[in-house]
N, C-alpha and C positions, 0 to 999 in steps of 0.2 A: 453123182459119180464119186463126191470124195469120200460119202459114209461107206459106197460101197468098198474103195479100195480101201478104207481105215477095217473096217468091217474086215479085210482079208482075200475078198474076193477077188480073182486072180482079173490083172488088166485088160487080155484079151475080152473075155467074161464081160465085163464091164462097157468094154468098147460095141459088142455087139449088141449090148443091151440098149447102149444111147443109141446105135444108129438103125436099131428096131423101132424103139421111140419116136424119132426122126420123121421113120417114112410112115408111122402113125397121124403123125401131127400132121404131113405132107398131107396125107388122107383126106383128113378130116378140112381142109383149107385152112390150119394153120399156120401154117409157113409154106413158101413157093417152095415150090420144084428147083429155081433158081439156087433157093434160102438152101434147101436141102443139098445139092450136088455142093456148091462154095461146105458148106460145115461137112460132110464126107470126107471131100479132098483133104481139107485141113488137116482132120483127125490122121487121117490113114496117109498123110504124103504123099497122093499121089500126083503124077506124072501130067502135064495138059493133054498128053495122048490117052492117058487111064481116065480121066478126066471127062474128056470126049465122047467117049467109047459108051462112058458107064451113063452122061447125059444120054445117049443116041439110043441107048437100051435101056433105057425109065422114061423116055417118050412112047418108045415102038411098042412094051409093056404094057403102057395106061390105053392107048390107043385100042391093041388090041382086044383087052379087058372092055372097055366102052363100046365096040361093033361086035361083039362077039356074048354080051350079057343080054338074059333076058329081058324086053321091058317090064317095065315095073309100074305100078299102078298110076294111076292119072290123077 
């Protein structure tokens, strides 16, 4: 983050970039879902209500992604 903002690259830009990263890493079972929602908040300040909201729609998300994908091989 800090080359890129030395680099010039505008802050939004950069924010959206770490919290693309994020839910990569989340992906891959790099960091919890937990890990992830706590470092969002941080970032972007939000609210325990924004907070809530944004867990309650990155559970209901994976969920549906997982009932709703094809099986995959054995």
């Amino acid at each position: 983050m800090a080359l890129q903002l030395a680099l010039g690259i505008h802050p939004v830009e950069v924010s959206h970039f770490f919290c693309a990263s994020l839910k990569e890493r989340a992906q891959r079972g790099e960091i919890s879902a937990e890990e992830l929602v706590d470092m969002h908040a941080r970032l972007q300040s939000w609210s325990p209500d924004h907070k809530a909201g944004w867990t309650q729609g990155y559970a209901e998300g994976w969920a549906f992604a997982i009932l709703t994908s094809p099986p995959g091989p054995i």
